[in-house]
N, C-alpha and C positions, 0 to 999 in steps of 0.2 A: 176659542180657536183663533189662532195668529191670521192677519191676512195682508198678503205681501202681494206689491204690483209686480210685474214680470215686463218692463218697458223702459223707454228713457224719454217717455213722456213727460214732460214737466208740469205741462196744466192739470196733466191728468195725476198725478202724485201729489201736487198742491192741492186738487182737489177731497182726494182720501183724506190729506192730513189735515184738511180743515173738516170735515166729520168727524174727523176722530178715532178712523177705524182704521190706519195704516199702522203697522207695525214695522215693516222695512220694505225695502225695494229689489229684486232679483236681478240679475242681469246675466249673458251668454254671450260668446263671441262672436255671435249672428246680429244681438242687440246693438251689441259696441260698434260691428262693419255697418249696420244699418244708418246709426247717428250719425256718421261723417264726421265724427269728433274723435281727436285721439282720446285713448282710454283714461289717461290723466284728468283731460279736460274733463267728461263727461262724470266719470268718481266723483272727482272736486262740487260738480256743479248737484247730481242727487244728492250728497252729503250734506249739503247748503242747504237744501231746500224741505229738509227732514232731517228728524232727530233720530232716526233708527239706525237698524243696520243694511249694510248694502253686502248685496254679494258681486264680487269678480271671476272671475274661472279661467285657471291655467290653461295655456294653451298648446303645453310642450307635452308627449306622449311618451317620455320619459322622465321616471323616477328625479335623479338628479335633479336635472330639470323643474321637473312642477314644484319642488320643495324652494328651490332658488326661488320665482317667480310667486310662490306663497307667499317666502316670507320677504318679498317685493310688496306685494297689495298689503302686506301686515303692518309696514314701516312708513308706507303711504299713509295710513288712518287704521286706528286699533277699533273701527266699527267696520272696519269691512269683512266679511266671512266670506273665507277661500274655498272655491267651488272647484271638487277634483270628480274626476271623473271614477266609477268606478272598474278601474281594468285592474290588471296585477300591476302594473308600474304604480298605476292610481293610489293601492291599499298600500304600497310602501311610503308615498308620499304624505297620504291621507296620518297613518301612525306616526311619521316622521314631525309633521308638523303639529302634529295632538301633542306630542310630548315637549314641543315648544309654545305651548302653550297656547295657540295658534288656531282658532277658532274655522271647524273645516263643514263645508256643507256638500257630502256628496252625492253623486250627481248621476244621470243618464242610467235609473236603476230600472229595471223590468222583471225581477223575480226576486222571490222571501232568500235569495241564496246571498244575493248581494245585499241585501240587506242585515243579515246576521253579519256578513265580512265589515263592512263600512261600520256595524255597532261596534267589532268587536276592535277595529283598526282604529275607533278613536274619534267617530264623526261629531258632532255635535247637534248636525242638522241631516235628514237620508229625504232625496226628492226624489222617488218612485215618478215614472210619468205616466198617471191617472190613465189617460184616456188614449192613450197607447197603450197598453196593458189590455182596456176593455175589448180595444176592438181586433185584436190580437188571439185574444182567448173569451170563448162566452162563458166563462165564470172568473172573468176580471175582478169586479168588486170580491169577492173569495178571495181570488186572489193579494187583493189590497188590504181584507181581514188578516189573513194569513203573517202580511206585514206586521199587521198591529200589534197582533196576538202575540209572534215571535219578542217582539219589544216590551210588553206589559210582562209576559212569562219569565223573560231573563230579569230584570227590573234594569234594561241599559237602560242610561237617561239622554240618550240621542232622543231627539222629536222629527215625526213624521212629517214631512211637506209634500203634499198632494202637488206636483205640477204638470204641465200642460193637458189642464183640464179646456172643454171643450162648450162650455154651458152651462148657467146656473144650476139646473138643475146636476149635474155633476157636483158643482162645489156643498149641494145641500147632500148628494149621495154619502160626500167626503167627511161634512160633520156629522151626521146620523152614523156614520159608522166609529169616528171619535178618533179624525185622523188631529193633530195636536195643530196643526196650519195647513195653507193653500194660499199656491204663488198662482196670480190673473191676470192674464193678460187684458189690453186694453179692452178686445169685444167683448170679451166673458165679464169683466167688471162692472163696464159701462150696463151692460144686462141687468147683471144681479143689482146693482142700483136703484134699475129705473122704477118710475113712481107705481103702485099699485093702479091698478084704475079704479077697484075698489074704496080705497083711499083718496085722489083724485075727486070722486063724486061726491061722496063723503064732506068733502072741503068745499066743495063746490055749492054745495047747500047748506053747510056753516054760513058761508058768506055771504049768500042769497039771507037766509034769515037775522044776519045781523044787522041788517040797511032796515031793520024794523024795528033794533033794540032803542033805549033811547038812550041819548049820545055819556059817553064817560064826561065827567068833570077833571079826573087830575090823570087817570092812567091813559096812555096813548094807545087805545084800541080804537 
């Protein structure tokens, strides 16, 4: 399972990619007004600081429109995936730009209906929002099944991205049920990160017993 930060945190992306577990970087129009950076700068500056893919997201709510402003972020860097919304302007843009080749991740989904349109318009990427979903309907996760299932049965090769999930335990809900990625924002990552305590104690009395071992000769333990 892919796993994408959802920020324009820089420490915090350096930090994934030096584990080794980032795959690309998310971003939304709220992320971009947050930075203080114009959109250029900030593209530029994730793209530098990781080798994946970034996503940007149209912000014009017409067809015309979002397709220009696509294959804007496209021209900019051919790692960036255009984040369209899915409305009917959206699925005309979404196909518009699939057929240029033009790598689209759609976006703001809440039911298996949009998710069948955006497979069959051409997505590459469908970001369902997890935990908007759940707490919307108490059979959310079904419902997020239901996604899955729709995509494994037709065999599109669009990939599911769980996003704005709410809590680790969300993101493990996301791979036990065999969603293909999950975009994190900074609390939700910082969480699933953090150290076991189990593990922690663990180490804790490694250490304690090694002040007993007797000393290495050439290796630096």
């Amino acid at each position: 399972m892919e796993i994408w930060l959802d920020t324009a945190d820089f420490g915090l992306i350096e930090t994934a990619k030096q584990m080794g577990i980032l795959h690309g970087v998310t971003t939304n129009p709220s992320i971009v007004a947050k930075s203080k950076m114009a959109i250029e700068d900030l593209l530029e500056k994730i793209l530098s600081v990781q080798s994946g893919p970034v996503t940007a997201q149209v912000t014009a709510t017409d067809s015309a429109k979002m397709i220009e402003q696509g294959i804007a972020l496209n021209q900019f860097s051919n790692r960036i995936i255009v984040k369209v919304p899915v409305t009917a302007e959206g699925l005309k843009a979404i196909h518009a730009l699939s057929q240029k080749n033009i790598p689209v991740m759609a976006t703001a989904i809440f039911d298996p209906n949009q998710v069948l349109l955006a497979a069959r318009a051409g997505a590459q990427y469908i970001a369902p929002y997890f935990s908007s979903i759940c707490e919307s309907d108490l059979s959310g996760v079904n419902e997020f099944n239901s996604m899955l299932k729709l995509l494994r049965h037709y065999r599109f090769p669009s990939k599911l991205i769980a996003a704005s999930l709410k809590s680790p335990e969300q993101v493990r809900e996301c791979f036990e049920l065999g969603a293909d990625a999950v975009t994190l924002n900074p609390d939700v990552f910082s969480a699933f990160i953090e150290n076991h305590e189990e593990t922690v104690d663990r180490v804790q009395k490694f250490t304690k017993d090694w002040k007993g071992a007797k000393p290495s000769k050439k290796i630096p333990l």
